[in-house]
Residue, then its C-alpha position, 0 to 999 in steps of 0.5 A: x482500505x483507509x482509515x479517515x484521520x486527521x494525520x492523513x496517514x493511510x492504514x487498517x485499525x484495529x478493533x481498539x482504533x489503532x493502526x494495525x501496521x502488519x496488517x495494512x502491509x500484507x493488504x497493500x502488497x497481496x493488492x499490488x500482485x492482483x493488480x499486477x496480475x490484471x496487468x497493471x505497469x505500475x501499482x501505487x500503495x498510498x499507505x506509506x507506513x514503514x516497510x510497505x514498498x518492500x513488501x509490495x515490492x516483494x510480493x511483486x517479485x514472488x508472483x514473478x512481476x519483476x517488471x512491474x513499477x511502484x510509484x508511492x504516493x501520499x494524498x494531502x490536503x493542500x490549498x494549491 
């Protein structure tokens, strides 16, 4: 689902090349209930755009997997 850029930053483009925002939130959080409903404990959205771990975590909680974890993450370069 992500975009290749040199930010690092995970997110859909619009046709134009932007960051469509909305859009990457309702794609994180409908995959985060499919990935709870095949049984996942913990879902992890990389795209830590603003308001992505509330709307996973809502739509978790809609689809009635409270229980379910999310742990956000961000993929860098680093030469550790």
């Amino acid at each position: 689902m992500c975009s290749h850029n040199n930010s690092g930053e995970c997110f859909l483009t619009e046709p134009g090349g932007h960051a469509d925002l909305e859009e990457t939130t309702q794609v994180l959080a409908a995959q985060a209930a499919m990935q709870a409903e095949a049984g996942a404990d913990i879902v992890g959205p990389a795209a830590m755009i603003p308001g992505s771990v509330r709307a996973v975590r809502e739509a978790l909680n809609a689809a009635d997997h409270r229980d379910v974890a999310i742990m956000p993450h961000l993929i860098f370069e680093s030469s550790l």
